[in-house]
C-alpha positions as CSV (number, residue, x, y, z in Angstrom):
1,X,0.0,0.0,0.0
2,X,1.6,3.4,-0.5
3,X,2.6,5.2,2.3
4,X,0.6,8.6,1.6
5,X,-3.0,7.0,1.6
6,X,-1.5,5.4,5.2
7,X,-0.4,9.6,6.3
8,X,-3.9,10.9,4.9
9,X,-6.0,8.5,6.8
10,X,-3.6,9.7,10.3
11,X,-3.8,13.2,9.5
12,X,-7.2,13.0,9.1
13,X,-8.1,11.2,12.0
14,X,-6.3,13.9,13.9
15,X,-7.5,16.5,12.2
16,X,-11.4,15.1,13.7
17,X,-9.6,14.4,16.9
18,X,-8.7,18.2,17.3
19,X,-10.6,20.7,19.0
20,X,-8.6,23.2,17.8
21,X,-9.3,25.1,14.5
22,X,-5.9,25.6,13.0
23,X,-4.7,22.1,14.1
24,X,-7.8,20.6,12.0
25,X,-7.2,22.9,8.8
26,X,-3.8,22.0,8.8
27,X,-4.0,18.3,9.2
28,X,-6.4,18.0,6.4
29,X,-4.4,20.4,4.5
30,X,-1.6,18.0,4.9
31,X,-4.4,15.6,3.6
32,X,-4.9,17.6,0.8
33,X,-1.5,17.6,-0.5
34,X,-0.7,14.2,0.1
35,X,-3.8,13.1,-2.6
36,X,-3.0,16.2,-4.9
37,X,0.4,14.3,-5.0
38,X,-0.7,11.1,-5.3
39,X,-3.5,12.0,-8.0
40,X,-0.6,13.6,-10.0
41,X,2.1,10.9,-10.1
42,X,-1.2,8.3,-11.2
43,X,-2.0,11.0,-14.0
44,X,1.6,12.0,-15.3
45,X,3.1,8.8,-15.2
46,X,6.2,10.4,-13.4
47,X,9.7,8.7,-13.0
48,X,10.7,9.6,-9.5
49,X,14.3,9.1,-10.9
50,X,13.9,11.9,-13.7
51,X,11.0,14.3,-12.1
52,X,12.3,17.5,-10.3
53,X,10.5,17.9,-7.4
54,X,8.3,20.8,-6.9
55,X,6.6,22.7,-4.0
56,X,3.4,21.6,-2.4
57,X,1.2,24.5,-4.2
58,X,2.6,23.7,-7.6
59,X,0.5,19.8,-7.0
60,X,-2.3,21.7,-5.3
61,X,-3.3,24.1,-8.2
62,X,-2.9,21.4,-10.9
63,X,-5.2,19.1,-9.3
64,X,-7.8,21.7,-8.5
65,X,-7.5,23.2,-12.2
66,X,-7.8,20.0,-13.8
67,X,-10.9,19.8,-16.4
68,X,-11.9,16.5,-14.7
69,X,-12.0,17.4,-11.0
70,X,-12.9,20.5,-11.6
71,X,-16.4,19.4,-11.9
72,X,-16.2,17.3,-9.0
73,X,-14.7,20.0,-6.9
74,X,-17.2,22.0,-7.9
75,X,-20.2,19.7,-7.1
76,X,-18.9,18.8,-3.6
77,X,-18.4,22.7,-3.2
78,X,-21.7,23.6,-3.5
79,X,-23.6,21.7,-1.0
80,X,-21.8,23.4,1.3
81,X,-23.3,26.8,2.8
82,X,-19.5,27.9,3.8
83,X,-18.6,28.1,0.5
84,X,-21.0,30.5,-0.9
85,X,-20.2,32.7,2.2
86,X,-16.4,32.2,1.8
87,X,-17.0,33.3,-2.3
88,X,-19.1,36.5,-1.0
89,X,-16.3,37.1,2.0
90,X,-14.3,40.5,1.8
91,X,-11.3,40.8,4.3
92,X,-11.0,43.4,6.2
93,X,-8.6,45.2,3.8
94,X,-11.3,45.1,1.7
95,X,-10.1,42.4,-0.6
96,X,-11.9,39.6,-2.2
97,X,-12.4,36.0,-0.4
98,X,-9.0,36.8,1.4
99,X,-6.6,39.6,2.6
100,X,-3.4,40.0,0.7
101,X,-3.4,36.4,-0.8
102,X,-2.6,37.1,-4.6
103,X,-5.3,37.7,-7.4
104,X,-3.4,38.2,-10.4
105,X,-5.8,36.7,-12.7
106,X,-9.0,38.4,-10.9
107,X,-10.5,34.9,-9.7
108,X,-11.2,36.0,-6.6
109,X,-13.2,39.0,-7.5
110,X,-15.0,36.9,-10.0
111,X,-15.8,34.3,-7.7
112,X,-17.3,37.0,-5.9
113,X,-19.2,38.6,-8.4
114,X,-20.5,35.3,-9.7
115,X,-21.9,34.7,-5.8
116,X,-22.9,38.1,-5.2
117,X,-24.4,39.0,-8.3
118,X,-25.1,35.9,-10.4
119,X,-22.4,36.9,-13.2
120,X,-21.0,33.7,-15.4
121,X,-18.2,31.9,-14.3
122,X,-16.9,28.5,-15.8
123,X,-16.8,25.5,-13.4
124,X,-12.6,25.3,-14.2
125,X,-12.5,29.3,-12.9
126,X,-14.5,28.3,-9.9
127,X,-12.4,25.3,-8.8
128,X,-9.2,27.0,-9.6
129,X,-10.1,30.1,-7.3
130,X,-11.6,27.7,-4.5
131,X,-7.8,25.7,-4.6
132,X,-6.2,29.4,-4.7
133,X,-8.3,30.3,-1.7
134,X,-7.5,27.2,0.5
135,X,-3.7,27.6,-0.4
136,X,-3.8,31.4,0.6
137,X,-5.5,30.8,3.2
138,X,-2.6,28.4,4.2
139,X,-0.2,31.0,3.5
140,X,-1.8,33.7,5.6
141,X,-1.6,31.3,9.0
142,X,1.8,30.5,8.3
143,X,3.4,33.7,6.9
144,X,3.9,37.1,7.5
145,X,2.8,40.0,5.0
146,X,-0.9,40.4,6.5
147,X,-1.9,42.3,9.8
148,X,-2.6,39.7,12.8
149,X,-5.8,39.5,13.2
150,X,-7.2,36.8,15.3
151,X,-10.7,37.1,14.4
152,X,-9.8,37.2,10.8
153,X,-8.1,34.0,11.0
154,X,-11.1,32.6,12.8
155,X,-13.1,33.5,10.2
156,X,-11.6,32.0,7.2
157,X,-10.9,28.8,9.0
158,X,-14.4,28.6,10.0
159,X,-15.3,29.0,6.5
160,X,-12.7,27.2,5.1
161,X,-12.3,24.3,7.0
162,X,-15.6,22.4,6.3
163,X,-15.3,22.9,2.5
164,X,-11.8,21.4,2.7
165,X,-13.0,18.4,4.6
166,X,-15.6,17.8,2.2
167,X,-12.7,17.9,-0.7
168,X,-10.3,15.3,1.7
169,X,-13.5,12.9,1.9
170,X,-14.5,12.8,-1.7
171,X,-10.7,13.1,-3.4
172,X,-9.5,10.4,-0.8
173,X,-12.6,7.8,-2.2
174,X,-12.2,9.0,-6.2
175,X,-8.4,8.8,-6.2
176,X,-7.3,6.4,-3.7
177,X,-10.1,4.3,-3.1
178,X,-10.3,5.1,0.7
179,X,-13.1,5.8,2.8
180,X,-12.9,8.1,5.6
């Protein structure tokens, strides 16, 4: 059995063992990455011995912008009331879904405008902008560049956290055949 379906069910059994909010978002952030991974070495056909590694985000943002989960993503997504409110959330510098997480290609205002005001977005935008979110919301607990603020923080993991559970649940079943 490969070892990362062995991590995701630990780190998500802590993550439901935790009372605490940033211990649970992490641990199934951990999950997250460990099926993003997993999902893209079954996909790519990789050759440990040839592939460069690369960073946590860069696995995270393919398999939430791929054509095929995307769908998926987006379905599991919109059950959940968080979501919606997450999509309509401005921070409190005023910024779309979250404060000072980059929005180079606009996604997060148009995630926001297609909650708020019913404006088109394609299902690929939408999952791309929700794996954005979830990553910058990552960043923003563990790196500077934002002002503390613990209510903030609160906030977005109460918001976020649900949604990313619901991904953990169905990704672990599609791609690794594991119930949790």
């Amino acid at each position: 059995m490969d070892a990362r379906i062995n991590f995701v069910k630990q780190w998500f059994s802590r993550s439901e063992n935790s009372i605490d909010e940033f211990e649970q978002f992490i641990f199934l952030w951990l999950c997250m990455v460990c099926i993003a991974k997993y999902w893209y070495q079954m996909n790519h056909r990789l050759d440990r011995n040839y592939e460069s590694p690369k960073d946590d985000g860069y696995y995270i943002e393919e398999y939430f912008k791929s054509h095929r989960n995307a769908t998926v993503i987006i379905d599991v997504c919109s059950n959940l009331s968080e979501y919606k409110k997450l999509a309509k959330r401005k921070s409190i510098n005023n910024d779309y879904v979250i404060g000072g997480a980059q929005d180079s290609n606009g996604l997060f205002k148009n995630l926001y405008m297609h909650f708020s005001f019913n404006t088109p977005m394609t299902t690929a935008s939408q999952s791309k902008a929700i794996g954005m979110a979830l990553k910058g919301i990552r960043n923003n607990l563990f790196h500077g560049g934002k002002l503390y603020d613990n209510t903030e923080d609160k906030d977005l993991l109460g918001l976020s956290t649900p949604i990313l559970k619901a991904l953990v649940i169905d990704s672990a079943k599609n791609h690794m055949e594991l119930t949790l």
